[in-house]
Predicted model as a PDB file, atoms N, CA, C, CB and O in Angstrom, pLDDT in the B-factor column:
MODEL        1                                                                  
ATOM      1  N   UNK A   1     -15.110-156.753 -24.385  1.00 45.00           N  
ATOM      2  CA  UNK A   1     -16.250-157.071 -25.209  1.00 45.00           C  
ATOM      3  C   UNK A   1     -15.894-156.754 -26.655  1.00 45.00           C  
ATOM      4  CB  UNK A   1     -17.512-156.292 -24.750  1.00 45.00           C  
ATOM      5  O   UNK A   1     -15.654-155.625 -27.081  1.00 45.00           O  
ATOM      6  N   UNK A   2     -15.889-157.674 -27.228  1.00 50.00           N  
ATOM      7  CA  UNK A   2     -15.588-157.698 -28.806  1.00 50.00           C  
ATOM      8  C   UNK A   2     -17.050-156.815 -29.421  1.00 50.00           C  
ATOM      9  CB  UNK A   2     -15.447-159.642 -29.503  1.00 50.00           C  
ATOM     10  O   UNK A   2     -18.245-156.873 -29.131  1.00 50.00           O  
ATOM     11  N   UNK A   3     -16.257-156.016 -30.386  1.00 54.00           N  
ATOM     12  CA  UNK A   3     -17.346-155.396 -31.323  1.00 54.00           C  
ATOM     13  C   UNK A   3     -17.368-155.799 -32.814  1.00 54.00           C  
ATOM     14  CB  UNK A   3     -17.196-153.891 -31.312  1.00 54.00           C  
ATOM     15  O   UNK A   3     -16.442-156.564 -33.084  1.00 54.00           O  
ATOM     16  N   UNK A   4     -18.068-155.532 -33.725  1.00 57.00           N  
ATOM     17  CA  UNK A   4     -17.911-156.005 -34.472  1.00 57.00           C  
ATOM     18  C   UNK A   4     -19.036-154.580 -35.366  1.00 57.00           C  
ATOM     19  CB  UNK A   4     -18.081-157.617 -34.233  1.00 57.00           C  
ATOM     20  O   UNK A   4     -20.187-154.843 -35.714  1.00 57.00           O  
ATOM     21  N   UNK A   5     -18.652-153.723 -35.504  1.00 52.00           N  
ATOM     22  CA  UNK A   5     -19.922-152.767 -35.837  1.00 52.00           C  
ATOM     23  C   UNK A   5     -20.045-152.594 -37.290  1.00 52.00           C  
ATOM     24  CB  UNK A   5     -19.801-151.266 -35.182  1.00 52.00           C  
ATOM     25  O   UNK A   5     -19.214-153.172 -37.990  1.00 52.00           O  
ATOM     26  N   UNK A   6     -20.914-151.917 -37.822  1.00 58.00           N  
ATOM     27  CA  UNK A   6     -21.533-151.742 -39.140  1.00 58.00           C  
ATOM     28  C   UNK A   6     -20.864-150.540 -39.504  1.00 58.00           C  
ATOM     29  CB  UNK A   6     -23.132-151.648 -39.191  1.00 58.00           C  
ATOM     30  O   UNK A   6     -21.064-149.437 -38.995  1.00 58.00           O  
ATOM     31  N   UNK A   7     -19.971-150.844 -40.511  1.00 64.00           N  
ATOM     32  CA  UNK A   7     -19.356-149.592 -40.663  1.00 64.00           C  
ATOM     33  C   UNK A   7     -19.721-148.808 -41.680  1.00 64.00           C  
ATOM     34  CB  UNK A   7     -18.135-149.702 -40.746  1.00 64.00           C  
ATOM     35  O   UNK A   7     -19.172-147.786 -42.091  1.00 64.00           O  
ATOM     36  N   UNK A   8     -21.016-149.536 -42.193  1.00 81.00           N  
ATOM     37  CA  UNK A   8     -21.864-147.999 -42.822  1.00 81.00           C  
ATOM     38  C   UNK A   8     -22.934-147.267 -42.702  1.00 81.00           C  
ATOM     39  CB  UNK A   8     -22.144-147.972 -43.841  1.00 81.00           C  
ATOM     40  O   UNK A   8     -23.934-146.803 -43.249  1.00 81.00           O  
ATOM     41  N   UNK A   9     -21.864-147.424 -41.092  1.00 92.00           N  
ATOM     42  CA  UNK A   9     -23.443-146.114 -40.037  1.00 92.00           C  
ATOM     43  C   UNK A   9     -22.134-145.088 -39.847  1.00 92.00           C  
ATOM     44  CB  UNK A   9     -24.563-146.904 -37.598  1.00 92.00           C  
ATOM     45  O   UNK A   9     -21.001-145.446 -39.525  1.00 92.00           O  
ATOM     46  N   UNK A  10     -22.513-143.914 -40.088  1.00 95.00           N  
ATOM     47  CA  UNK A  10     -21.829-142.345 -39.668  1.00 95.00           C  
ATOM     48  C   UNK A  10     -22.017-142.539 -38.040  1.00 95.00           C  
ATOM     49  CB  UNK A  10     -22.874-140.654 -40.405  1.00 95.00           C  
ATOM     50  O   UNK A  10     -22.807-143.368 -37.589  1.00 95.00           O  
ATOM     51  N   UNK A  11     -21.142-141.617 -37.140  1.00 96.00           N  
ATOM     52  CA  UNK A  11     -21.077-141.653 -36.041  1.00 96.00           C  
ATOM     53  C   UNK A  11     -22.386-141.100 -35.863  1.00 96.00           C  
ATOM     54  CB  UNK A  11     -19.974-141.127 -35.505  1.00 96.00           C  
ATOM     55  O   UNK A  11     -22.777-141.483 -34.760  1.00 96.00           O  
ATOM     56  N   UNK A  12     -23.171-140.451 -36.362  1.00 97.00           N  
ATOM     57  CA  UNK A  12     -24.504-138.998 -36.249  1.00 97.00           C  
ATOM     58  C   UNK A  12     -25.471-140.556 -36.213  1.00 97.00           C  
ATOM     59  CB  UNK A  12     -24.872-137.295 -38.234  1.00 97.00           C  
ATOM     60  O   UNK A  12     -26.132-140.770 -35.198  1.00 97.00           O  
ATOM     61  N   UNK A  13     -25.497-141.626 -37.407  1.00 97.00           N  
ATOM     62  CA  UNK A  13     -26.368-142.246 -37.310  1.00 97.00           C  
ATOM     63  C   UNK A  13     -26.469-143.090 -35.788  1.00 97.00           C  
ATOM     64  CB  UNK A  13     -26.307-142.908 -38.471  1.00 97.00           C  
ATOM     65  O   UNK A  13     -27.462-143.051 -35.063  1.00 97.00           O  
ATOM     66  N   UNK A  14     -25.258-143.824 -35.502  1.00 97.00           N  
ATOM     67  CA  UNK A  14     -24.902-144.464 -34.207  1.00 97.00           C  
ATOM     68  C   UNK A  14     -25.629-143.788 -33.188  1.00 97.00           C  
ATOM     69  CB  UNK A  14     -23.416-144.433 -33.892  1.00 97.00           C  
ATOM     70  O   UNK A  14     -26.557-144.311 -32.572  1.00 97.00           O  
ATOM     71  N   UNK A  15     -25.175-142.512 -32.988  1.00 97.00           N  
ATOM     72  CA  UNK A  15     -25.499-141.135 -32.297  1.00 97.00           C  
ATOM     73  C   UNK A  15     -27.462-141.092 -31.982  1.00 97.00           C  
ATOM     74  CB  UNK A  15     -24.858-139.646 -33.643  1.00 97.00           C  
ATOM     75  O   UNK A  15     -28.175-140.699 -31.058  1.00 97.00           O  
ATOM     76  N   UNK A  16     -27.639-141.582 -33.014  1.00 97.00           N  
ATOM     77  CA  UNK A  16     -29.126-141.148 -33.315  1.00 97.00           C  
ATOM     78  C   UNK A  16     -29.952-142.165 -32.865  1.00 97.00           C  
ATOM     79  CB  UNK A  16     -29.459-140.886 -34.819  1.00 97.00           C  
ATOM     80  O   UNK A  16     -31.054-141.972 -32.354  1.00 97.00           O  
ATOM     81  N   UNK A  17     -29.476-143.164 -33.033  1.00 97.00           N  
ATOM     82  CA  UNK A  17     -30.011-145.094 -32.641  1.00 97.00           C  
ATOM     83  C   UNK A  17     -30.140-144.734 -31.098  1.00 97.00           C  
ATOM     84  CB  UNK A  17     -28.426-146.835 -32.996  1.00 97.00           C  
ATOM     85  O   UNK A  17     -31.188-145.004 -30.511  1.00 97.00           O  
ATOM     86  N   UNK A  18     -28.944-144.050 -30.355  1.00 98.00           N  
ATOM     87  CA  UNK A  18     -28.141-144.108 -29.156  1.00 98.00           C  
ATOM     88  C   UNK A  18     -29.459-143.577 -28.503  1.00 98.00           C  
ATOM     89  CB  UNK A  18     -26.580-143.201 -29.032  1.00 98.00           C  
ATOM     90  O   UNK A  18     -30.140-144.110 -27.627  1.00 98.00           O  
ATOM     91  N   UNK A  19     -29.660-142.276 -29.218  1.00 98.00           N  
ATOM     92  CA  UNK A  19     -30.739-141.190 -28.671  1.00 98.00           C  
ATOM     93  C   UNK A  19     -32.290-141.489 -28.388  1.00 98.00           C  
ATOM     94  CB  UNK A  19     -30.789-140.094 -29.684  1.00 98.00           C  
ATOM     95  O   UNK A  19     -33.002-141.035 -27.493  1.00 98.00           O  
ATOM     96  N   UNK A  20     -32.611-142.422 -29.458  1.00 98.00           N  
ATOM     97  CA  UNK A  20     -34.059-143.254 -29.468  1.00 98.00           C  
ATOM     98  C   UNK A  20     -33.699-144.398 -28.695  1.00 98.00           C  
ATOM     99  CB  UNK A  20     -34.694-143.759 -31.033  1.00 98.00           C  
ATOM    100  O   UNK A  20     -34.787-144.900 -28.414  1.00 98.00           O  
ATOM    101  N   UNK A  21     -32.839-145.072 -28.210  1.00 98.00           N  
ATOM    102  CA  UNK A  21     -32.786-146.104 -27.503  1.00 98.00           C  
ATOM    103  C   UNK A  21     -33.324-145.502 -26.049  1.00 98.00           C  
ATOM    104  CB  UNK A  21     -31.341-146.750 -27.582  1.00 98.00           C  
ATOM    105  O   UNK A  21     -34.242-145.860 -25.310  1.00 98.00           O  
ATOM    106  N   UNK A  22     -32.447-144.537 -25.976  1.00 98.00           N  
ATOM    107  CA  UNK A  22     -32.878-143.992 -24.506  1.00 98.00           C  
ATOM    108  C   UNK A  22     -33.962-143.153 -24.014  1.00 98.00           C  
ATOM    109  CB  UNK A  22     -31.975-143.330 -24.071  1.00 98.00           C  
ATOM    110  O   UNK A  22     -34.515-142.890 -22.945  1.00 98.00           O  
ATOM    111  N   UNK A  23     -34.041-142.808 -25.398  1.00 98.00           N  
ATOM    112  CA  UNK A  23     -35.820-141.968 -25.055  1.00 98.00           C  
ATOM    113  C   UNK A  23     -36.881-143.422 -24.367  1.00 98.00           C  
ATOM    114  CB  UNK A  23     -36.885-141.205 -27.260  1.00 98.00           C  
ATOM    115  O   UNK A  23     -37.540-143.694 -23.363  1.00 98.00           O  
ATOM    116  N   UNK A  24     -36.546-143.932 -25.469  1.00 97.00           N  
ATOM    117  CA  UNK A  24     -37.809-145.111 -25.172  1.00 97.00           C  
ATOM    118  C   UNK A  24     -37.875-145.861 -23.289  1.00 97.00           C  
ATOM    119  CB  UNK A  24     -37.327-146.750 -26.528  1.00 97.00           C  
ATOM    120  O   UNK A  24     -38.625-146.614 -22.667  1.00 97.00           O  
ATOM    121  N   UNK A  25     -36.522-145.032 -22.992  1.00 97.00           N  
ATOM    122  CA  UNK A  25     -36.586-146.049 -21.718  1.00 97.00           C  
ATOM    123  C   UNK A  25     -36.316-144.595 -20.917  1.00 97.00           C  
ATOM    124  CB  UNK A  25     -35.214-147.641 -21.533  1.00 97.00           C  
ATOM    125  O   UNK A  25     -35.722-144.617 -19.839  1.00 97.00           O  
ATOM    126  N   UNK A  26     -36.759-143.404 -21.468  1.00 97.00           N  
ATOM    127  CA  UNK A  26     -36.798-142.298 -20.080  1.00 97.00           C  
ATOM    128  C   UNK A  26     -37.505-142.554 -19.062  1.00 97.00           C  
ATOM    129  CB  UNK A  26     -37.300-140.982 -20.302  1.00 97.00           C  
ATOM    130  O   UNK A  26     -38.618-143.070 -19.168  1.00 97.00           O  
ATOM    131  N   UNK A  27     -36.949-142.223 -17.890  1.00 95.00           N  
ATOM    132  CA  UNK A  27     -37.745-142.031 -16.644  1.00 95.00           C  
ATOM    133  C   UNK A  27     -37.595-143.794 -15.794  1.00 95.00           C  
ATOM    134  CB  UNK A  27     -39.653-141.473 -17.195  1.00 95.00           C  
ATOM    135  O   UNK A  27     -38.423-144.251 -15.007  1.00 95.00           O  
ATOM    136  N   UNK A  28     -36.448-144.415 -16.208  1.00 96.00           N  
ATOM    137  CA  UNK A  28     -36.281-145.652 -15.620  1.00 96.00           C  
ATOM    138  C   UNK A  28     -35.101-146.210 -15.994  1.00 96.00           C  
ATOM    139  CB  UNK A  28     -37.285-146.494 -15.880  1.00 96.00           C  
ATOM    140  O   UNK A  28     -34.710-146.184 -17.162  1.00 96.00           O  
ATOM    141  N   UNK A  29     -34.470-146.736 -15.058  1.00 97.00           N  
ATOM    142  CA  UNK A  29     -33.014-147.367 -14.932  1.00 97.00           C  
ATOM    143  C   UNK A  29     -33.373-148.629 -15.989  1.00 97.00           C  
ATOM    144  CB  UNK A  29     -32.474-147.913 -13.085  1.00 97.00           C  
ATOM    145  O   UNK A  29     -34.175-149.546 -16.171  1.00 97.00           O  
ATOM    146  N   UNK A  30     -32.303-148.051 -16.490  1.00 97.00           N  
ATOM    147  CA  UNK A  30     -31.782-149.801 -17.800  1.00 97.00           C  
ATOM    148  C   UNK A  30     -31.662-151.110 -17.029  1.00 97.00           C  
ATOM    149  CB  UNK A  30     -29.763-149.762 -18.687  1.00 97.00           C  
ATOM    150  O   UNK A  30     -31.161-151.388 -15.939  1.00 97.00           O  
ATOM    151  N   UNK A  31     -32.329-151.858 -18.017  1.00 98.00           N  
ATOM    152  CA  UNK A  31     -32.523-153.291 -16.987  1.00 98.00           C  
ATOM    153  C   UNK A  31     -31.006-153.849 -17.367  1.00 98.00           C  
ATOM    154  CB  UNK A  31     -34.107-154.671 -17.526  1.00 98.00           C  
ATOM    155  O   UNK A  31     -30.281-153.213 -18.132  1.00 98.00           O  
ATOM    156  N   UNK A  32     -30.641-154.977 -16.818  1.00 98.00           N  
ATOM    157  CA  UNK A  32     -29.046-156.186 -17.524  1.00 98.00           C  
ATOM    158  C   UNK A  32     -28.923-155.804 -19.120  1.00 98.00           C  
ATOM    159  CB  UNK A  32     -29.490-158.512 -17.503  1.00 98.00           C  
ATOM    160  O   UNK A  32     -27.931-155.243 -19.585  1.00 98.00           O  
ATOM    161  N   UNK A  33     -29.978-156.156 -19.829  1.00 98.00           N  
ATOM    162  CA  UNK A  33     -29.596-156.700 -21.079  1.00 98.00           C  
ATOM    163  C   UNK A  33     -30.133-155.745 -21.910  1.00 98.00           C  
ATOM    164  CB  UNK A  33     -30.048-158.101 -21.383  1.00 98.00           C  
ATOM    165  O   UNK A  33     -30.416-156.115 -23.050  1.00 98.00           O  
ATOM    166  N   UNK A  34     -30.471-153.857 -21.400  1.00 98.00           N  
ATOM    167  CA  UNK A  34     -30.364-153.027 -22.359  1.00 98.00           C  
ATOM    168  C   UNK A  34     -29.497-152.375 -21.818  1.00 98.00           C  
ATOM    169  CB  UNK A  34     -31.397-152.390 -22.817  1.00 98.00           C  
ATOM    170  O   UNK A  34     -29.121-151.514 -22.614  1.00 98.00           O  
ATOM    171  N   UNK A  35     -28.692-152.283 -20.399  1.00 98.00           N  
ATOM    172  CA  UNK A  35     -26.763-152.013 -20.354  1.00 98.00           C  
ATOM    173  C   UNK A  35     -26.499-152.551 -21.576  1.00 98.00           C  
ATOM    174  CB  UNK A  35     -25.633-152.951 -19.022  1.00 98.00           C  
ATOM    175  O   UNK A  35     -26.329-151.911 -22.615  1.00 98.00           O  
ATOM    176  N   UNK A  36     -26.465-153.794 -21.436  1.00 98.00           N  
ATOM    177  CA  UNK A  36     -25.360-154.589 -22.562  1.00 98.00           C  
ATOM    178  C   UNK A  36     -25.729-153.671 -23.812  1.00 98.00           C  
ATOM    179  CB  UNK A  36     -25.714-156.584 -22.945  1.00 98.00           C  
ATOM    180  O   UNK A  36     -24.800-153.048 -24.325  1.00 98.00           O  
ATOM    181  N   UNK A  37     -27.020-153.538 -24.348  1.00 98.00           N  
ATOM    182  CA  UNK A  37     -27.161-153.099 -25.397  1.00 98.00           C  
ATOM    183  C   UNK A  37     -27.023-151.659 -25.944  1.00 98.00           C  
ATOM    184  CB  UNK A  37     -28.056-153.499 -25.544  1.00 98.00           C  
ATOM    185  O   UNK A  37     -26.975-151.271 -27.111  1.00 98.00           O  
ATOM    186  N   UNK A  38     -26.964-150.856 -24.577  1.00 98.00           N  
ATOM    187  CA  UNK A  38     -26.308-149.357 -24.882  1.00 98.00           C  
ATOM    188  C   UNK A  38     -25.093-149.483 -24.802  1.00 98.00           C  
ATOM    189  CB  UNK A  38     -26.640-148.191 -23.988  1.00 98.00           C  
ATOM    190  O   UNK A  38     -24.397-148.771 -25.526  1.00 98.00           O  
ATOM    191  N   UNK A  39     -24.433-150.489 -23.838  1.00 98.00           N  
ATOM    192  CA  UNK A  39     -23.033-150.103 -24.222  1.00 98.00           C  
ATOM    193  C   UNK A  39     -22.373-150.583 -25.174  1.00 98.00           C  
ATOM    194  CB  UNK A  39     -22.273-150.254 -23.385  1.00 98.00           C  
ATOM    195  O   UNK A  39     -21.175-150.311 -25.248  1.00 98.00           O  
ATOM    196  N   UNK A  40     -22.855-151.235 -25.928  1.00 98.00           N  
ATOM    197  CA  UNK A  40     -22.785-152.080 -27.823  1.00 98.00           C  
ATOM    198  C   UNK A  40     -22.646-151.121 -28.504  1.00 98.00           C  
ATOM    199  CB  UNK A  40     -24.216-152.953 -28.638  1.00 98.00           C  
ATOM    200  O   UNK A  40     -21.827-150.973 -29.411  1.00 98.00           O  
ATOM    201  N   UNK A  41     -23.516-150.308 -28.087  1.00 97.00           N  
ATOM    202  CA  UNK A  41     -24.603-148.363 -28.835  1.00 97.00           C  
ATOM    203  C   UNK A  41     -22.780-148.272 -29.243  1.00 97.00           C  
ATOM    204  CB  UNK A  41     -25.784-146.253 -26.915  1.00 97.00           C  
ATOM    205  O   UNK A  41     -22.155-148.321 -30.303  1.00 97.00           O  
ATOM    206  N   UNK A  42     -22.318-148.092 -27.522  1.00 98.00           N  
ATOM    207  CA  UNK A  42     -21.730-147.262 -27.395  1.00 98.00           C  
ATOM    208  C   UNK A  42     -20.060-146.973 -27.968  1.00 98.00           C  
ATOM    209  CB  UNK A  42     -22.000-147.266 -26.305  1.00 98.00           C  
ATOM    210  O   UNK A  42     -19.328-146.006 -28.180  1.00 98.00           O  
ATOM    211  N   UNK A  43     -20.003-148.553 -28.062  1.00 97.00           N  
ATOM    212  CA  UNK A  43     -19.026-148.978 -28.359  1.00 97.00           C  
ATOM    213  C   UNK A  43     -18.830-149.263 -29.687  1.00 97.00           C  
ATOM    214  CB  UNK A  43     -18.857-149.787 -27.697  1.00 97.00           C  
ATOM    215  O   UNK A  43     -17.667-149.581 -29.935  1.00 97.00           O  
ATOM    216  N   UNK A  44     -19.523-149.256 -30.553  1.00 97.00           N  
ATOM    217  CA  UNK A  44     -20.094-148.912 -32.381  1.00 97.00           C  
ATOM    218  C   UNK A  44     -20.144-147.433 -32.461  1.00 97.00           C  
ATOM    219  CB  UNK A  44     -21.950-149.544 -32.893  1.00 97.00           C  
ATOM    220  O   UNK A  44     -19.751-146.894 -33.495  1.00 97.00           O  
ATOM    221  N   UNK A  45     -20.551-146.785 -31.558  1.00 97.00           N  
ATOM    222  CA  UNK A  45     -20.108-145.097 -32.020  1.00 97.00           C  
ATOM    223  C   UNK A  45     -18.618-144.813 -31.993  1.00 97.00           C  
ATOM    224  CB  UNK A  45     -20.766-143.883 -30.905  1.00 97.00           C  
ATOM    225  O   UNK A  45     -18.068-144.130 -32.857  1.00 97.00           O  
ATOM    226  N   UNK A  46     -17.884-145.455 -30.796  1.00 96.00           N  
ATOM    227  CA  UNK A  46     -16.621-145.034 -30.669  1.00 96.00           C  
ATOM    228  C   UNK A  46     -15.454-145.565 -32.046  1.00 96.00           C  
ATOM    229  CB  UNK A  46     -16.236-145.609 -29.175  1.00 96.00           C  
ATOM    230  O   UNK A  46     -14.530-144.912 -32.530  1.00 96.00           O  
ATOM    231  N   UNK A  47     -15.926-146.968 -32.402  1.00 96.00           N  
ATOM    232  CA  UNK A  47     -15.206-147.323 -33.887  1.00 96.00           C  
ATOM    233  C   UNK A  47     -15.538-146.184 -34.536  1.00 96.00           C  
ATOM    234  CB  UNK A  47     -15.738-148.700 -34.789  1.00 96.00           C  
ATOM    235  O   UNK A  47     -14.743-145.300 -34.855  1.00 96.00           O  
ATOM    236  N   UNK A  48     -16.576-146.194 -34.714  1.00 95.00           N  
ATOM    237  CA  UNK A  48     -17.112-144.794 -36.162  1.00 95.00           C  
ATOM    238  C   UNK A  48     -16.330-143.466 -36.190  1.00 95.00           C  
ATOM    239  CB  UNK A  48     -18.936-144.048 -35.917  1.00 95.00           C  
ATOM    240  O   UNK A  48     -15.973-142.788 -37.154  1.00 95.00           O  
ATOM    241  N   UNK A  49     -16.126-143.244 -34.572  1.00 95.00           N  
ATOM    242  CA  UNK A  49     -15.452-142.064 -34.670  1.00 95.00           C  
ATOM    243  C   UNK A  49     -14.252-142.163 -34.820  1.00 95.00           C  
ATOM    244  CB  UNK A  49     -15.609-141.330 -33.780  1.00 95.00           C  
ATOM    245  O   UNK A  49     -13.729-141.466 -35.689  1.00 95.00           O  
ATOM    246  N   UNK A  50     -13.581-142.906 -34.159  1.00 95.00           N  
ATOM    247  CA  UNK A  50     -12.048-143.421 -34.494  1.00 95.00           C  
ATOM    248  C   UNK A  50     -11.775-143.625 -35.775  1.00 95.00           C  
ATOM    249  CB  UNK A  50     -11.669-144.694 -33.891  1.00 95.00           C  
ATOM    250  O   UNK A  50     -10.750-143.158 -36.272  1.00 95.00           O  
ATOM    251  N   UNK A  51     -12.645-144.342 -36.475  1.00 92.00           N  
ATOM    252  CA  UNK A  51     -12.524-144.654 -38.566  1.00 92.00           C  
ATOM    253  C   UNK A  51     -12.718-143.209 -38.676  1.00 92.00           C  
ATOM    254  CB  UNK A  51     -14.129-145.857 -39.760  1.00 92.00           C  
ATOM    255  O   UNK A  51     -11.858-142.431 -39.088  1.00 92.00           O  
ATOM    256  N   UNK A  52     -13.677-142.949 -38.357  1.00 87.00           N  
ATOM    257  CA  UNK A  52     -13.816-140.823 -39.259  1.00 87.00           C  
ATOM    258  C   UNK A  52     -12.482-140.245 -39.203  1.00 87.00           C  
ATOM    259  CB  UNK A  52     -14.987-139.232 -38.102  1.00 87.00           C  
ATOM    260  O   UNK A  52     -11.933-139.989 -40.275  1.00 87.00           O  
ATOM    261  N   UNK A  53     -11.725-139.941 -37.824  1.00 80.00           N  
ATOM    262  CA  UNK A  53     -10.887-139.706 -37.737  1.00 80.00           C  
ATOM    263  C   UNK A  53      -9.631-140.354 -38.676  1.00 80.00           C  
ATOM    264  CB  UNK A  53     -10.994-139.744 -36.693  1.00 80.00           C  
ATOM    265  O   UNK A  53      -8.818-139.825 -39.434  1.00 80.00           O  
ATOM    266  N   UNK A  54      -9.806-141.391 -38.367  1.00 69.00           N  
ATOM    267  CA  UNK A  54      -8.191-142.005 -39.266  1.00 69.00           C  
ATOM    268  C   UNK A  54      -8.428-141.536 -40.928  1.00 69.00           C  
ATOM    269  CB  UNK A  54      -7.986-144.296 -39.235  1.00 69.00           C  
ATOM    270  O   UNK A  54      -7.556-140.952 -41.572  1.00 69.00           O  
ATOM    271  N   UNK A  55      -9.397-141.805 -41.323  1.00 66.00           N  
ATOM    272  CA  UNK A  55     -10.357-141.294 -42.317  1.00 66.00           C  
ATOM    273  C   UNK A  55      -9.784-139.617 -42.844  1.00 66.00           C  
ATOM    274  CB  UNK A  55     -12.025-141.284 -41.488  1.00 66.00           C  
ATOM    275  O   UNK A  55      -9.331-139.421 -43.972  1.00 66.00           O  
ATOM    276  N   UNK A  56      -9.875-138.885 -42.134  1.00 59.00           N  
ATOM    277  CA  UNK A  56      -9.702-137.359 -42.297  1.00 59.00           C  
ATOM    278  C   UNK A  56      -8.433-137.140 -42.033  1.00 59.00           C  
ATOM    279  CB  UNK A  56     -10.545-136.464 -41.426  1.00 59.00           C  
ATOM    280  O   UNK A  56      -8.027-136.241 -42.769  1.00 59.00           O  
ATOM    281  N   UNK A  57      -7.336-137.673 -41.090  1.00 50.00           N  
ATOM    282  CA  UNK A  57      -6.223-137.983 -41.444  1.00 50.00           C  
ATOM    283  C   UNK A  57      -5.175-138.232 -42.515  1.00 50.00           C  
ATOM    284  CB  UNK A  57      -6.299-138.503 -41.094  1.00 50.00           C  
ATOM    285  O   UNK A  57      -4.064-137.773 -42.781  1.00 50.00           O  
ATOM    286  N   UNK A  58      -5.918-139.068 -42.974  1.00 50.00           N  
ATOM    287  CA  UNK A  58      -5.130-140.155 -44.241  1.00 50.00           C  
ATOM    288  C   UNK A  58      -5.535-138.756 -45.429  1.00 50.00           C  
ATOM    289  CB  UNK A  58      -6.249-142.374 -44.704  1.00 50.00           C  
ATOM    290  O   UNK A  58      -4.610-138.260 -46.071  1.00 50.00           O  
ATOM    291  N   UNK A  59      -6.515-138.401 -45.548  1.00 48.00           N  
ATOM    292  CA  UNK A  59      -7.055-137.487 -46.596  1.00 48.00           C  
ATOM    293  C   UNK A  59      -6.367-136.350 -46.770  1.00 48.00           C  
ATOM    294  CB  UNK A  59      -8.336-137.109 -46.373  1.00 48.00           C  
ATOM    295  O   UNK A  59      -6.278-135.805 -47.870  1.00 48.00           O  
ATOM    296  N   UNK A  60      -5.733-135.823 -45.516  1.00 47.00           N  
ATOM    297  CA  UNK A  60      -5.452-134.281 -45.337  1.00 47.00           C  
ATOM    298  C   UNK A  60      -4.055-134.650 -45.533  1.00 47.00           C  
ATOM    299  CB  UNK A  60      -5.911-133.385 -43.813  1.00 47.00           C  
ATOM    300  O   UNK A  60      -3.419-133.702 -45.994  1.00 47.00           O  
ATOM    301  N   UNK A  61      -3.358-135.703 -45.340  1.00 47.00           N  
ATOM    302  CA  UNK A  61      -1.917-135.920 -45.169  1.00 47.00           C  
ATOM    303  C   UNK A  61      -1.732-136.306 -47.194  1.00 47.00           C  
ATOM    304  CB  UNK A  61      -1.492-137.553 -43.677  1.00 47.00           C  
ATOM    305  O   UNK A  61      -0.814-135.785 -47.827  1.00 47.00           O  
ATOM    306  N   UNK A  62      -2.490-137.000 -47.692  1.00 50.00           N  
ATOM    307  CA  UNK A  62      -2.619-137.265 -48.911  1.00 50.00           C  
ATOM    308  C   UNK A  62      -2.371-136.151 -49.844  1.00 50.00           C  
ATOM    309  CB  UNK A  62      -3.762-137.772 -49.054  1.00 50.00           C  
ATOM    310  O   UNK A  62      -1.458-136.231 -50.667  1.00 50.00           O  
ATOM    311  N   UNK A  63      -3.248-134.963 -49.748  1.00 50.00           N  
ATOM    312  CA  UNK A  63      -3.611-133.734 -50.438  1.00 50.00           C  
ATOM    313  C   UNK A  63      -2.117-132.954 -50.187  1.00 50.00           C  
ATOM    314  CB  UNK A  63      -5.119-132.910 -49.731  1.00 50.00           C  
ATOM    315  O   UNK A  63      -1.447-132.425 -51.074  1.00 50.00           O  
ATOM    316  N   UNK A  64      -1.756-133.028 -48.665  1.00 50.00           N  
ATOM    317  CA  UNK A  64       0.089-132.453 -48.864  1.00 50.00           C  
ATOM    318  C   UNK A  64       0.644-132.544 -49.440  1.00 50.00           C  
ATOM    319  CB  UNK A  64       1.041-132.633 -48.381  1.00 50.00           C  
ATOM    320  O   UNK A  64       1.310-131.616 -49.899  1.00 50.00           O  
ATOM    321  N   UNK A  65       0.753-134.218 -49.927  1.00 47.00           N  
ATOM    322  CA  UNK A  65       2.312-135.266 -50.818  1.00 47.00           C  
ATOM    323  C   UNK A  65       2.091-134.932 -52.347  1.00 47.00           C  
ATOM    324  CB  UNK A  65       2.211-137.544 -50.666  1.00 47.00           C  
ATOM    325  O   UNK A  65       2.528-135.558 -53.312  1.00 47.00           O  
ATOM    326  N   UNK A  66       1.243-133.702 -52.335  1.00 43.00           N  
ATOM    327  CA  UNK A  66       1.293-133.432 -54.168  1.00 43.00           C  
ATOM    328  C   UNK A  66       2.562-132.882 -54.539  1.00 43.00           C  
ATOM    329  CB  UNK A  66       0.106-132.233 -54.825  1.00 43.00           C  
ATOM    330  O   UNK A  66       2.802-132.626 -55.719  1.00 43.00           O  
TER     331      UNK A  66                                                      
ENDMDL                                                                          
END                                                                             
């Protein structure tokens, strides 16, 4: 499944969408097409965190090469 996410949501915001998605549907199994849509959630948090990371990487390796 191709993603294509908004990359100016913080993982916390993703995180937070993730959290109200599922409140709204406590106490009952996800129908077809809000799977699909948590695992979209889910799969837009995991870019975010992967960019943060490469992100804090590149930064800390940068600040060495002085």
């Amino acid at each position: 499944m191709p993603v294509n996410p908004d990359l100016t949501q913080s993982p916390e915001e993703i995180n937070d969408a993730i959290r109200a998605f599922l409140a709204e549907r406590r106490g009952r199994m996800l129908n077809g097409e809000e799977r699909r849509a948590y695992e979209r959630l889910r799969a837009e948090w995991l870019v975010a965190v992967r960019a943060g990371a490469g992100a804090a990487v590149s930064s800390s390796s940068c600040a060495g090469a002085q």
